[in-house]
LUMBAVO-675072 format. One record per residue (C-alpha): residue number from 1; x, y, z. Coordinates in Angstrom, 1 decimal. Layout:
<figus>
  num       X       Y       Z
  NUM       X       Y       Z
...
</figus>
This chain:
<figus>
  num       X       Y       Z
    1   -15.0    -9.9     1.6
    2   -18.7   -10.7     1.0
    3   -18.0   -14.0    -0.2
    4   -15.4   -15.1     2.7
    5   -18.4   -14.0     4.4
    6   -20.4   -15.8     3.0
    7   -18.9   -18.8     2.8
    8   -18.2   -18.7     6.9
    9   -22.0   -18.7     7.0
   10   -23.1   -21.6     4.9
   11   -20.4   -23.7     6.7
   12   -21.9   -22.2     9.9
   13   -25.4   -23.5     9.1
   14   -24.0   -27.1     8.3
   15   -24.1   -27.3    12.0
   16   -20.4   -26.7    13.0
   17   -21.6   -23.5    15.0
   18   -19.2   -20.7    16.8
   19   -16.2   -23.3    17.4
   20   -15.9   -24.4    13.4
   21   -16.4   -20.5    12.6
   22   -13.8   -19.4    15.1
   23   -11.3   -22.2    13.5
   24   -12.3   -21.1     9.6
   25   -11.0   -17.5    11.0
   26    -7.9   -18.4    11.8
   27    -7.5   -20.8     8.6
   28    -8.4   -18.2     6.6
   29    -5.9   -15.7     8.5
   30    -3.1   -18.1     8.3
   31    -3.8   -18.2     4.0
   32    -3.4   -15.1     3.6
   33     0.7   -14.6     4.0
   34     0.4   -13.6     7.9
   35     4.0   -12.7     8.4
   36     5.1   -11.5     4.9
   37     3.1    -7.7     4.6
   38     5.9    -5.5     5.7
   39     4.0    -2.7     6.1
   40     1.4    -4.5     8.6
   41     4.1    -5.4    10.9
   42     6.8    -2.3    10.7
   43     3.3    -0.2    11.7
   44     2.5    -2.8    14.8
   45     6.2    -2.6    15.5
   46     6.3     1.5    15.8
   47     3.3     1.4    17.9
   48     3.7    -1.7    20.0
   49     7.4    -1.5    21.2
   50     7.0     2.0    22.6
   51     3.8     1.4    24.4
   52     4.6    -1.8    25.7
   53     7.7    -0.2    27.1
   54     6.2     2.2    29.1
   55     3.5    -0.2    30.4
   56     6.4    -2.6    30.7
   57     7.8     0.1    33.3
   58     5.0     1.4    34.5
   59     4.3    -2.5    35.8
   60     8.2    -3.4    36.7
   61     7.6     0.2    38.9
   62     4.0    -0.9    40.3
   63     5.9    -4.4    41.0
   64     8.8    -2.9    43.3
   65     6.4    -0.4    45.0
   66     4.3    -3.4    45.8
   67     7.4    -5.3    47.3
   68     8.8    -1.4    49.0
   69     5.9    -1.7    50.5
   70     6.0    -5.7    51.3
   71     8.6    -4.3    53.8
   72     6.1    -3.3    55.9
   73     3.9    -6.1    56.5
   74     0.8    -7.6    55.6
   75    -1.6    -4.6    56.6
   76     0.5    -2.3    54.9
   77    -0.1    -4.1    51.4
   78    -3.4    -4.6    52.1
   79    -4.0    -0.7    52.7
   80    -2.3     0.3    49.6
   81    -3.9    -2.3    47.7
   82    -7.3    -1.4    48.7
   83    -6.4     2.3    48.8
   84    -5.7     1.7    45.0
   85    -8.9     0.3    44.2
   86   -10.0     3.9    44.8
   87    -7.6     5.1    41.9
   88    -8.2     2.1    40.1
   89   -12.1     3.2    39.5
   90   -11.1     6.4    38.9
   91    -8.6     5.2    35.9
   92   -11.2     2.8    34.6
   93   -13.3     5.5    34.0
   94   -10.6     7.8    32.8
   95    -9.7     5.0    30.3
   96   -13.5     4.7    29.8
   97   -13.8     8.5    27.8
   98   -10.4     8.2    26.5
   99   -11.1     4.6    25.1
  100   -14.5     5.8    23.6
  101   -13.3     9.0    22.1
  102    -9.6     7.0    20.9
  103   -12.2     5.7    18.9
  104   -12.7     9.1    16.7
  105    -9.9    10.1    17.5
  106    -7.8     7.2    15.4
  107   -10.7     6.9    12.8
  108   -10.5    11.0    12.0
  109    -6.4    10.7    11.7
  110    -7.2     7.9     9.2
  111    -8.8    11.1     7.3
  112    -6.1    13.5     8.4
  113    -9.2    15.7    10.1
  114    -7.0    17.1    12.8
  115   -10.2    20.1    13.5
  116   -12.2    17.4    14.4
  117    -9.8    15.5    16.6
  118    -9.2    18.2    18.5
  119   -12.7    18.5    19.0
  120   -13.2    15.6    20.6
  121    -9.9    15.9    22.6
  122   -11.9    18.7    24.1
  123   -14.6    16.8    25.0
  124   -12.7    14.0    26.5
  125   -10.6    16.4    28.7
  126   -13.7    17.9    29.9
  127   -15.0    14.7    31.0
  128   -12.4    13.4    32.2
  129   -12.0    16.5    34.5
  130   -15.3    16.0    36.1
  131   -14.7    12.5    36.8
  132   -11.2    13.6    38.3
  133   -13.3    16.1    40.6
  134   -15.7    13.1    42.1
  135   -12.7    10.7    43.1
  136   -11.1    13.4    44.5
  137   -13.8    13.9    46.6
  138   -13.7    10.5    47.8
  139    -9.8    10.7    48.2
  140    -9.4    13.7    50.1
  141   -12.8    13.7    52.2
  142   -14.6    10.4    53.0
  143   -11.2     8.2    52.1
  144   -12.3     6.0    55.5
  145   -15.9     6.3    54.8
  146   -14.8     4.5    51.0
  147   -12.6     1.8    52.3
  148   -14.7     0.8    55.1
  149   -16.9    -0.8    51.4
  150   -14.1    -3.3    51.5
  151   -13.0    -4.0    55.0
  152   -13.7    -4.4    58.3
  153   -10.0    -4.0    59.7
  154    -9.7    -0.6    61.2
  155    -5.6    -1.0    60.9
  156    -6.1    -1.2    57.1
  157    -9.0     1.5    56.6
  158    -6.8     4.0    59.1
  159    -3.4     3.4    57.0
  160    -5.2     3.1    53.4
  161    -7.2     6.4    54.5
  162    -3.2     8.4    54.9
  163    -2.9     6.7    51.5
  164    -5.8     8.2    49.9
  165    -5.6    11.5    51.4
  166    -1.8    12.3    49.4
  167    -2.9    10.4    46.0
  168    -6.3    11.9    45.6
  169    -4.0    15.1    44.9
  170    -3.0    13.6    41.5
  171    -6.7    12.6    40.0
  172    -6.5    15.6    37.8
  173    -3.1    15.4    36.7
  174    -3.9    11.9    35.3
  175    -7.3    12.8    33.8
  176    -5.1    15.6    31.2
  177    -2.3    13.1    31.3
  178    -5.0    10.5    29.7
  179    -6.7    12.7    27.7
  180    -3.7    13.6    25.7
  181    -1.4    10.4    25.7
  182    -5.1     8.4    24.0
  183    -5.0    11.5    21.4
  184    -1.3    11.0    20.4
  185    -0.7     7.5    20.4
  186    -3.9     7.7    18.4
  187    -2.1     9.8    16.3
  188     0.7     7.8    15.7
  189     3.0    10.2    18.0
  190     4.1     7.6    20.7
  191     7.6     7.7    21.4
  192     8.6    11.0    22.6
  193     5.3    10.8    25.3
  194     6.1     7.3    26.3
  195     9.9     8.7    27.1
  196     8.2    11.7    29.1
  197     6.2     8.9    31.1
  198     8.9     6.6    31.9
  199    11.4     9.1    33.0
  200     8.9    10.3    35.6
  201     7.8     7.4    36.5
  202    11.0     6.3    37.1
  203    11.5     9.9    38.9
  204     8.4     8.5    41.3
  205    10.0     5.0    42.3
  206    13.0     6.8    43.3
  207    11.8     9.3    45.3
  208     9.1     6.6    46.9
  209    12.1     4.3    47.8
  210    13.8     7.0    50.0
  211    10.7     8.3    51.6
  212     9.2     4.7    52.4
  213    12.4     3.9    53.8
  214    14.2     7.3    54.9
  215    16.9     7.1    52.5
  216    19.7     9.9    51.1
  217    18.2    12.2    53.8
  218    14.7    12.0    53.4
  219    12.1    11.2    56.6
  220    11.0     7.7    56.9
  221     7.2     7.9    56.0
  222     6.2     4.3    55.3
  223     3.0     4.1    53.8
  224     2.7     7.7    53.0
  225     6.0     7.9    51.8
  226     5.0     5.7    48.9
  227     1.5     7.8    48.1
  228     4.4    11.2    48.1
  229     6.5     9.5    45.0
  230     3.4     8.8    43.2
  231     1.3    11.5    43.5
  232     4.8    13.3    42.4
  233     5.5    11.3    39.3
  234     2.2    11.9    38.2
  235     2.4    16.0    38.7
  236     5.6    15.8    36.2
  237     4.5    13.2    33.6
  238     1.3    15.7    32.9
  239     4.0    18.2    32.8
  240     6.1    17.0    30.6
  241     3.1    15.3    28.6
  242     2.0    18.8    28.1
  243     5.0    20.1    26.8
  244     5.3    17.5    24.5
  245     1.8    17.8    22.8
  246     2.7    21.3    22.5
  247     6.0    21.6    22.0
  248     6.3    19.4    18.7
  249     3.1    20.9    17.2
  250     1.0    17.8    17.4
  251    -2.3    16.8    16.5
  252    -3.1    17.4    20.2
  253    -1.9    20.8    20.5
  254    -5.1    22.3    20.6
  255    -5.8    25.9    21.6
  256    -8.8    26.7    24.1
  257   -10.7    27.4    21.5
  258   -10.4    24.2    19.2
  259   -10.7    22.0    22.2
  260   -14.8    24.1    22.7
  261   -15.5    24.6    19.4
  262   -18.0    22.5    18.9
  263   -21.6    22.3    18.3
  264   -24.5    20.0    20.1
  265   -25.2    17.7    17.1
  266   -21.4    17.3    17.5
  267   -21.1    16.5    21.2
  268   -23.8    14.0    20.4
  269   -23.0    12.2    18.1
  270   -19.3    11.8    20.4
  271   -21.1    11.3    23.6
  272   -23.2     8.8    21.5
  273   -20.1     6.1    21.5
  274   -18.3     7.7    24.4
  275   -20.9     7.0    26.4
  276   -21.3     3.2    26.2
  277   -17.4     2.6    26.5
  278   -17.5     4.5    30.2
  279   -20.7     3.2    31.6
  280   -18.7     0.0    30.1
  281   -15.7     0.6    32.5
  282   -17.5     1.8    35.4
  283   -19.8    -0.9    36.0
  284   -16.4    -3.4    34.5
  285   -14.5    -1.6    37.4
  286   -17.0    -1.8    39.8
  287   -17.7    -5.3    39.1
  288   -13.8    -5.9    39.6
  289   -13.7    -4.3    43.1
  290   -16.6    -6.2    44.3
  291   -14.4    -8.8    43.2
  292   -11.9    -7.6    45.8
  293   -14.4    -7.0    48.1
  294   -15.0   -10.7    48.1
  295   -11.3   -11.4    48.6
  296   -11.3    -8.7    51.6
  297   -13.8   -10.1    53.4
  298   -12.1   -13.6    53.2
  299    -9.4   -12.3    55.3
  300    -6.1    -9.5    55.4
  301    -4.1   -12.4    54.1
  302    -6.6   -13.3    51.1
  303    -6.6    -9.5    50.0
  304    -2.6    -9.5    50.4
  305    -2.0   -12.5    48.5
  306    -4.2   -11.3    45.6
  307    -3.1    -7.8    46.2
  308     0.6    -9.5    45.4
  309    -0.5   -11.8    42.5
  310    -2.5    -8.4    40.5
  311     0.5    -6.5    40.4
  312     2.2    -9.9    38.6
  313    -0.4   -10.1    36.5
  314    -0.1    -6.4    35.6
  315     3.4    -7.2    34.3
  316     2.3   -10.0    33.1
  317    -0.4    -8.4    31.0
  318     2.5    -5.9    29.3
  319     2.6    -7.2    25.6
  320    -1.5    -7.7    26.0
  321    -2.2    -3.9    26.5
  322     0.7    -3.1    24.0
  323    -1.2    -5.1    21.2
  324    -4.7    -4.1    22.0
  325    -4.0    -0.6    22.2
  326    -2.2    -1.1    18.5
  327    -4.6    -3.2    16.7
  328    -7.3    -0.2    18.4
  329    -5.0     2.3    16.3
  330    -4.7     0.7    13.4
  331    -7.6    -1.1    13.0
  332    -9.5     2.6    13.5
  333    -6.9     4.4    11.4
  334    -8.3     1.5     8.2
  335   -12.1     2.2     9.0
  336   -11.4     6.0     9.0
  337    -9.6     5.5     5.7
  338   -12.8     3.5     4.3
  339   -10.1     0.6     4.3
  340   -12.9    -2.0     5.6
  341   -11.4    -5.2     4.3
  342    -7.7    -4.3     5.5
  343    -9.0    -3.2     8.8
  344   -10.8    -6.8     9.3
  345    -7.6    -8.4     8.1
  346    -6.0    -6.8    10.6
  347    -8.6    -7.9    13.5
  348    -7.1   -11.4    12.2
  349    -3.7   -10.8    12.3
  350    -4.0    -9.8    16.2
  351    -6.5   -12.3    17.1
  352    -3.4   -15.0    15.8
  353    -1.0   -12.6    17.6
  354    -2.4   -12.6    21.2
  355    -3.3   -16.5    21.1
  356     0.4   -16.9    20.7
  357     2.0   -14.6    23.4
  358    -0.2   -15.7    26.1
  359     0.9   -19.2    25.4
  360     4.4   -17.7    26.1
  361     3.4   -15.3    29.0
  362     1.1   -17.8    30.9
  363     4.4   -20.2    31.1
  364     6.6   -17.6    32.2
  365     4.2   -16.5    34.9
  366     3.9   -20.5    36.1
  367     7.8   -20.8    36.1
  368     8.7   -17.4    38.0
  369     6.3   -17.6    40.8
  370     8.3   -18.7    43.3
  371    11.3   -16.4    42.4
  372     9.1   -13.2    42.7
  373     7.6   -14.2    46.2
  374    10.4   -15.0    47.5
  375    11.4   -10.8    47.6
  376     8.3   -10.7    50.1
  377     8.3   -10.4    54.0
  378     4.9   -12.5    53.9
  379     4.3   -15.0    56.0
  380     3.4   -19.1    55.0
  381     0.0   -18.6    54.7
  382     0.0   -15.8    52.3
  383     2.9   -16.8    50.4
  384     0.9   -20.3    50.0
  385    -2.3   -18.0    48.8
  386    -0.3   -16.2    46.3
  387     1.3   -18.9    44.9
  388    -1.9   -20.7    44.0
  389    -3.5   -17.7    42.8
  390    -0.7   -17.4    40.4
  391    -1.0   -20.9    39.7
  392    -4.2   -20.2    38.0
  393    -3.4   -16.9    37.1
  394    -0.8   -18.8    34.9
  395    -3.7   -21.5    33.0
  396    -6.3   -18.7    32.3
  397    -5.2   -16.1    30.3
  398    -8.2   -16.2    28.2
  399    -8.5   -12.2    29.3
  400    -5.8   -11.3    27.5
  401    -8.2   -12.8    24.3
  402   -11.0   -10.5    25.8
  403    -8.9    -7.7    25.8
  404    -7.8    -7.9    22.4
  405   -11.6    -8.8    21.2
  406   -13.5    -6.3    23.0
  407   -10.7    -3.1    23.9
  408    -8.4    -3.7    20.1
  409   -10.9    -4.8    18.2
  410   -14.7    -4.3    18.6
  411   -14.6    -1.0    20.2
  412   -11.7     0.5    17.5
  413   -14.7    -0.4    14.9
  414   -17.2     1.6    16.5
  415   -19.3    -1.5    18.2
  416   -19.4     0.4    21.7
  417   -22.8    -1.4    22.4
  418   -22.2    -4.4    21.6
  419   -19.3    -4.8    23.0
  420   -20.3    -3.1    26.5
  421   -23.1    -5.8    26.4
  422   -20.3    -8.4    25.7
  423   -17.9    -6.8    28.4
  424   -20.5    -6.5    31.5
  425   -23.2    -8.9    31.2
  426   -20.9   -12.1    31.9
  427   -19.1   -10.2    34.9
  428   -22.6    -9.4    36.5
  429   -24.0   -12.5    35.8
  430   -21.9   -15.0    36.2
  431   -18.8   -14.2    37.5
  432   -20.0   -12.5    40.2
  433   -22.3   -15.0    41.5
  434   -20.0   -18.1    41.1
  435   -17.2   -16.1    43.5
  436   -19.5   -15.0    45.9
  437   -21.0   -18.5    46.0
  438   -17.4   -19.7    46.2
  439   -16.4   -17.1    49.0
  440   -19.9   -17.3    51.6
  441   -21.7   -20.2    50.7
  442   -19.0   -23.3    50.3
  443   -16.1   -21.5    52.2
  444   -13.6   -22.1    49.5
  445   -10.0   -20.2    49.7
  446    -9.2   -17.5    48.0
  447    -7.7   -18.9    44.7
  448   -10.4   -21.4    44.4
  449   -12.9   -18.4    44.5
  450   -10.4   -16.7    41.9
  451   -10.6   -19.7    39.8
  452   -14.7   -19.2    39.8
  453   -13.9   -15.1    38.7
  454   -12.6   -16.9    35.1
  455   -15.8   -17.9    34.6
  456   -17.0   -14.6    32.6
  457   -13.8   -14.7    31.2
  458   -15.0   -17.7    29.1
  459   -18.2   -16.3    28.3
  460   -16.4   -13.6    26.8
  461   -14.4   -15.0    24.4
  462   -17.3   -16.8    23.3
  463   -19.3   -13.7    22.5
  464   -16.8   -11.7    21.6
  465   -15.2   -13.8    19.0
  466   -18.6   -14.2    17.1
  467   -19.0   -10.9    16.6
  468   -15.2   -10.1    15.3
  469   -16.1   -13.0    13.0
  470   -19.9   -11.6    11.7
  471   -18.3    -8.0    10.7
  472   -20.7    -6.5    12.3
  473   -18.5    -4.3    14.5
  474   -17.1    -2.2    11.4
  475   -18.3     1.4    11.6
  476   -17.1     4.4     9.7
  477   -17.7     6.6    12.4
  478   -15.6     9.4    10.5
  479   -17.8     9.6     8.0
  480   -20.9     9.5     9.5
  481   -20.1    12.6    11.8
  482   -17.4    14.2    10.8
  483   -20.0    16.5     8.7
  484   -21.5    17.5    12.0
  485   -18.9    19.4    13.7
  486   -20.4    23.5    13.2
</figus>
């Protein structure tokens, strides 16, 4: 390992710089039999299938909500879209703790430390709680107050504030939902919580559909109809999440007293990495909905036809999140195991992995478009938006490279810092300015103004990939805290 590393640096010096670095990786990668260690790939295949699944389901679900709602017009998915950018912070940050203590969690199974990992179960739920409690807040009080930050349209802030006021109910229900679907698939326990997930999220589609629509004897509620079904689905999946953890004697079955007991030198040294990864999603997520913000104040056909093109993307991003949140897993299960060298063989493997599948993914989106707006009662103006956006939706999927890099990869090893850093900075500073530029100084439409958001994207995988490739990013957090507990 030191001398592969070495070796990367005195051809580095010669003057090739990141891009001859980046290409000796994936040499190296491809030497070392990629597709012929068994054990690498049954592991990815136990882990992957299951979670893409459910965020294969989760997506198809979001994706025929979007087009229940299509039904309705234009303002209609531009209230739910925006209404969701309140939930969407909320989950960012959610996924922010959980990310940041998945991080222990995975590296202490590597150990078999299951006292610890409930431990810091404890302090993600408790986090994630508090978090729960501010959104709600937002939701249930000030919903107009919140979406009058995006738009101007007091048709959209009236029908997204109805919205808000039903699904703010279910913040908590997904903060316990989080906390304990990061700790098992962590864990390794994924299918029988992925099954719990689906069948209520399925559960939540159906009963949307007939009160969107007034179906099999159910009122016609439109818009709030559709916030009903998925507050609902999310009450039950935290049930049956719950009972799962519990029921089967998992890691996560923690009593009240193993989730608290912990000392300060403990919470610290969690909150130390935890930290970093949620300031890392909240000003990520803010970032994002100032990017919709832009798109809003564009016009309720701008916001429509990249409210229509995210929830593509979404499915579209299916096998991405599937393959970040394994190599996160495994890659942390190797550190915690003071497997080093394996777990930066494995950073390879995936980096190999994702390059491919977006190849395949970013054709199929290009291919499809037309099929998939053709379900929606949008009008040519939108439908022209959307189609572009999706366009170049389909020639940048350099994010799903950042969210292997940064979310599978640098974080898993413990590099919360740098990889926040590596995360924000380009969103802030570049991407940012070149869309608002695009949007209120040359007038561009909307999916030239996306095109500018792809911008950080590059910057990104720039970053990012140097610091895969320097090794930096390996910590054995496990061992450097897991002495500190009482």
């Amino acid at each position: 390992m030191k001398a592969e590393k070495n070796l990367f640096v005195q051809r580095t010096r010669r003057g090739k710089g990141v891009s001859f670095g980046f290409v000796f990786f994936i040499e190296n990668t491809m030497k070392q039999n990629f597709f012929q260690d068994r054990e690498f790939w049954s592991a990815l295949w136990r882990l992957w299938l299951p979670m893409a699944l459910l965020q294969l389901v989760f997506s198809l679900l979001n994706l025929v909500s979007v087009m229940m709602v299509g039904q309705l017009g234009e303002t209609a998915v531009a209230a739910v879209g925006l209404a969701n950018q309140i939930m969407f912070l909320c989950q960012l940050l959610l996924f922010g703790v959980g990310s940041g203590a998945a991080i222990f969690v995975a590296q202490f199974w590597g150990k078999h430390d299951i006292k610890n990992i409930r431990r810091v179960l404890g302090i993600c739920l408790g986090l994630g709680l508090l978090g729960a409690a501010i959104f709600s807040f937002i939701a249930l009080v000030i919903p107009d107050l919140a979406l009058g930050v995006y738009t101007r349209d007091p048709a959209v802030i009236a029908l997204g504030g109805e919205y808000l006021r039903i699904s703010g109910l279910s913040y908590f229900a997904i903060a316990i939902s989080t906390s304990y679907a990061i700790t098992l698939r962590s864990t390794g326990n994924v299918r029988l919580p992925v099954t719990m997930s689906i069948l209520a999220l399925i559960f939540g589609a159906l009963l949307s559909f007939a009160l969107i629509f007034g179906e099999w004897g159910f009122p016609a509620l439109g818009v709030r109809g559709s916030a009903i079904g998925a507050t609902i689905a999310r009450l039950i999946e935290c049930t049956l999440l719950l009972f799962v953890a519990y029921s089967t004697r998992s890691a996560a079955a923690a009593s009240l007293r193993e989730l608290t007991r912990f000392n300060v030198a403990f919470l610290a040294s969690v909150l130390k990495n935890v930290i970093p990864v949620t300031l890392n999603e909240i000003l990520w997520s803010l970032g994002i909905s100032v990017y919709s913000l832009i798109y809003a104040r564009i016009g309720t056909a701008s916001v429509a036809a990249v409210s229509i093109a995210a929830t593509i993307e979404m499915l579209a991003y299916v096998p991405f999140i599937g393959l970040a949140n394994s190599a996160a897993v495994l890659i942390g299960n190797r550190i915690g195991a003071d497997e080093e060298r394996q777990a930066f063989d494995y950073a390879r493997r995936f980096m190999l992995l994702v390059i491919a599948v977006s190849v395949f993914v970013g054709s199929a989106i290009f291919l499809s478009a037309d099929p998939v707006l053709g379900f929606y009662k949008i009008d040519a103006t939108t439908r022209h938006l959307a189609r572009n956006v999706l366009t170049i939706m389909a020639f940048a999927l350099i994010k799903a490279s950042n969210m292997m890099l940064i979310v599978g990869i640098l974080r898993a090893g413990g590099d919360t810092r740098a990889s926040a850093l590596i995360d924000v900075s380009p969103l802030w500073l570049v991407g940012l300015p070149a869309a608002a530029l695009g949007a209120f100084v040359f007038d561009l439409p909307v999916y030239w103004v996306f095109a500018l958001t792809i911008s950080d994207e590059a910057c990104k995988v720039i970053l990012a990939s140097w610091r895969v490739i320097s090794k930096k990013w390996i910590r054995n957090l496990a061992r450097q805290h897991g002495e500190v507990a009482l």
